[in-house]
Each structure stands twice: as C-alpha cells, then as structure tokens.
C-alpha positions, 0 to 999 in steps of 0.5 A: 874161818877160811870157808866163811871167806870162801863164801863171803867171796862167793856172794861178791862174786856172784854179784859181779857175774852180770859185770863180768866180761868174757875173754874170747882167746883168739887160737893164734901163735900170739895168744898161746904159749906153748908146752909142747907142738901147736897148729893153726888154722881157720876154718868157717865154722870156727871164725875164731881158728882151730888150735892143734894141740900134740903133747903137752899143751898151749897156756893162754898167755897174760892170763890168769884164773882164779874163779869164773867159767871156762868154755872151749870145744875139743875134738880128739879126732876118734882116738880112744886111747886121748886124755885131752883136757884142760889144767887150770889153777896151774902153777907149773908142770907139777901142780894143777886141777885137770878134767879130762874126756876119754872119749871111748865106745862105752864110757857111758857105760864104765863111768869114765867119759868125763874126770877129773883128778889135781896134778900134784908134783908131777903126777896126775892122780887119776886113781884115787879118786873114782868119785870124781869121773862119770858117765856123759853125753860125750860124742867118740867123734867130732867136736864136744863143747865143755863147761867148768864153773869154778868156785873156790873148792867147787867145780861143775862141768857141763858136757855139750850144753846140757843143763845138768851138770856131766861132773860135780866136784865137791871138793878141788883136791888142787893145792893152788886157787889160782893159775894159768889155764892150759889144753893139754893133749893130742887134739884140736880146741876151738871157741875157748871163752874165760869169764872170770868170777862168773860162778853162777851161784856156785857156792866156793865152801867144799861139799862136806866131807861124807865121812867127817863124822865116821869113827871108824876110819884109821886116820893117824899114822907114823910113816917110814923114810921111803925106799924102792922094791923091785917088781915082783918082791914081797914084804916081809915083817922083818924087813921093818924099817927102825924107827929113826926119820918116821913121821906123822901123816894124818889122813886127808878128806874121806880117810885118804892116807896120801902118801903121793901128796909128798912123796913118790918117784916119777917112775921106775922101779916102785917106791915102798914106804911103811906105815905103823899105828896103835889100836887099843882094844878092850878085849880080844877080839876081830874086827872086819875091815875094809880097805881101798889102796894103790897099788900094792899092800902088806899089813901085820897086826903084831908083827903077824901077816894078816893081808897082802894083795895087789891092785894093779890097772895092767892088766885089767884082770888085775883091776879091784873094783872100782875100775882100778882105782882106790876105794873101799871096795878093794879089799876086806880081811879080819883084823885080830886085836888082843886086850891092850894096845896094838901095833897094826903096820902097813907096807904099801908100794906105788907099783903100777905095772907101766912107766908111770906112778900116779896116786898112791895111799890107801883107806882103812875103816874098821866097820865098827869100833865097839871095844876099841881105841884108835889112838893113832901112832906112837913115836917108836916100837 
C-alpha cells in the first residue's frame, strides 16, 4: 500500500515538474549554515560565489527537500584521498542519504568515482553496498557538475551533463523522506540549484528487490546483547553468550542481516554480537554456501567451527572482492546439516582496522535447498 502512494505521489509530481521553480542558493554566509570551516568568494565564471567547505559541511538554510532535483558544481582541488559530496534527507549528524565522488587516477576503472551509501546513526555505510558506486566521467582536477533526481525510494545521478545516468539507485537505504540538504567535505561548491518535485518521470516505488523470490537466503535470526573483542582475538564456540536479552532480526533487502542498522560503537575497540538459527534437514547431508560479511566472522554448525576469515579494507591485501565491501563473493565453505533440526551460530565483529566502524552485517545463501527448512531462529538453545 505504501508504494502505491509512492506512486500516486509520483504522477502528482511529475504533473507539477513544469511548475516547479528552481531555488538558486546564493554561496553567502546568510544563506548557508555551517558544520564545520566555510569561504567565500566571487569569481567571474561563478556570478553566483564559490563556497569552500573543509570539514563537516554547509546546510542550506530555511530549506527543505523532499523530492525534486538537486544541482551543484564541486572541485576537490586534485585530492585523491576527497570524499566530498552532498547528505540530503538529512535529519542530523546521525541520519541521511549521501553521494559521494572520489575523484582518484583510476576510478574508472575500480568502479568507484562516483557512490552512494545512507548515514544511519552516525555511520556511513559505504561498505555494504557495492552495487551502489560506479564508474563515471568524473574530471581528477577542476570542477564536475552533479545531478540527483530524487523520487521517493529512487535516485539517479548524473555526472557532468551527460544524458545517461553515472548511478542508479533502486532502492534509498536512508530512514527519512525528507530533510535538509548538506555539502560536506574539503572542497569548493558553485551553481548549487534545488528544484522541488522535479523527479523527471522518476517513478518513487524501489526497484524491486533481486532476491525477493530466492529461498535460499537465510533470513530469520536471534541476535545476541552486543560486547566488545579486542583486536586480533578469536572466537571460540564456548564463549557463546546464554540465551537471556537475544532478539529476532530479519534480514533487509537483498539478505542483508543489518546489524549496524541498530547496534554498533563509533569506534574503537571492535563490537562482536552472535547470531543463532535453525535449518532442518531431511537428511544428512552438505549444502554450499556463500557468504558476504564485514568485517570479521565465525560460524559453528552444531556447535563445531565450520568458517572463520576476516575482510578487513587495511590493508588492501586484506580486501575479499568486491573491493572490501560486502557481497556474495567474499567467501563459500560446506555446511554439514545432520537429519533433524540444526542450530548454525554466527559471530560477527565490525573490526575494520582503522578508527572508524561503518556497515556491519552479512549475507548467507545456501545455493540450493533440496531437503532442507530454514525455519528461522527459536527463542533458546
């Protein structure tokens, strides 16, 4: 019910797009609030001023966005190390959707000039969603013009005034519809334009979810009280938290058991938190399995050790493909299931190997499920 809103909002939108007026935001000190160190200036070709942005950001004041367009130039002066982008459907420092360039020799190729990923209580969950960054026609140095249509659960974005898009995004993973707009990072804005409610046609309703119809992703959980682990330690089957203050967590779009969508530190020492289900097996038998996870994993079938491996991003040695981030690819191992019901346990940490901690969950799919039941978690062991 709620999409067929979305998409009744959709159509009224886009009958409003010729009636819509752009809101050209002048780069002054009256117009922008600031997160963080600001500069203006007026240069010739920017009749509208350039604002230097170095840390946190500038919020556009009095305004704010729900659906619509938003337009800006952006020049990170060369720095390949420069995340600079835009948090929209901001709430506050803890919550908002973000896009990103990462202008460095070679994104091209990498597949990582241009991304996207939502801000949820803090963190920036860059790496656990691969499928939404890409290659683009991105310039190192100088200035690059950015588009984003926005449309309730979809987004498009468009590099330097190319026709097709640079990033699709089926699916805002953000937990706001709207918010303030925000430039963020250490790097000059110029020309920024919002125009509300011009979606160009974008229909709000998400892309559908590639693996609604898959069964065999495990997707029904019992999650334990989170601890901490220090750097280096690994888990042992007797270390199992009891079964007092566990809760059900239910995987989100494509499998994703997001544990960093409600739990998780800033930063620091690692958090560890453990995870039990139940798969009923018509015989005994092995299944394969494939498995994608940040950062750090243990899993025991029947209270015996069958995977244990780490995807850390430092250093990039230590990268599982794609890149570090989270996906299917990561890892595979055999799962041994005997006839009846099995209790597969999973401990997971966030451990990163630098200060910060970002997305932190994983992804399990059995490749089939001839013979077997996943039945989801039961309240004790």
């Amino acid at each position: 019910m709620m999409y067929r809103n979305l998409a009744g909002l959709g159509l009224a939108a886009l009958a409003w797009t010729s009636l819509a007026h752009a809101a050209v935001i002048d780069m002054t000190a009256a117009r922008w609030e600031a997160d963080g160190q600001l500069g203006f200036s007026q240069k010739a070709a920017y009749p509208g001023g350039v604002m230097t942005v170095s840390g946190a950001g500038a919020t556009v004041r009095d305004l704010t966005f729900s659906n619509g367009t938003i337009e800006y130039d952006i020049n990170e002066d060369g720095d390949e190390d420069e995340t600079s982008g835009v948090w929209l459907r901001r709430q506050d420092k803890a919550s908002a959707d973000y896009v990103y360039l990462r202008p460095f020799d070679g994104c091209v190729d990498s597949g990582e000039c241009i991304q996207y990923a939502p801000v949820v209580r803090g963190k920036v969950q860059w790496d656990v969603y691969p499928e939404y960054q890409s290659g683009a026609p991105l310039r190192l140095t100088g200035w690059n013009h950015v588009k984003l249509v926005v449309s309730g659960k979809q987004m498009r974005v468009f590099l330097n005034r190319q026709t097709t898009p640079a990033l699709t995004v089926g699916h805002l993973e953000g937990e706001a519809l709207s918010g303030t707009v925000q430039l963020r990072g250490n790097a000059s804005y110029a020309n920024v334009e919002i125009t509300p409610d011009a979606v160009e046609g974008l229909d709000p309703a998400p892309l559908a979810d590639p693996t609604a119809a898959d069964p065999g992703y495990v997707r029904h959980w019992l999650l334990s009280p989170m601890a901490s682990i220090a750097i280096g330690k690994e888990v042992q089957w007797s270390e199992l938290p009891a079964p007092a203050g566990w809760e059900r967590i239910d995987a989100e779009r494509k499998g994703y058991v997001n544990i960093s969508r409600h739990h998780g530190t800033p930063g620091g020492e690692p958090d560890l938190i453990w995870l039990k289900t139940t798969i009923n097996s018509a015989r005994a038998q092995a299944k394969h399995v494939q498995l994608g996870y940040a950062r750090q994993v243990w899993i025991f079938a029947n209270g015996e050790p069958v995977y244990a491996d780490k995807n850390f991003y430092y250093p990039a040695s230590a990268r599982k493909p794609p890149l570090g981030r989270m996906a299917l690819a990561n890892g595979q191992f055999q799962l041994p299931l005997h006839s009846g019901d099995n209790d597969i346990v999973v401990a997971i940490s966030n451990d990163l190997h630098s200060k910060g901690h970002y997305g932190w969950g994983f992804e399990m799919r059995l490749d089939d499920v001839d013979g077997v039941k996943l039945q989801g978690a039961k309240p004790a062991m």
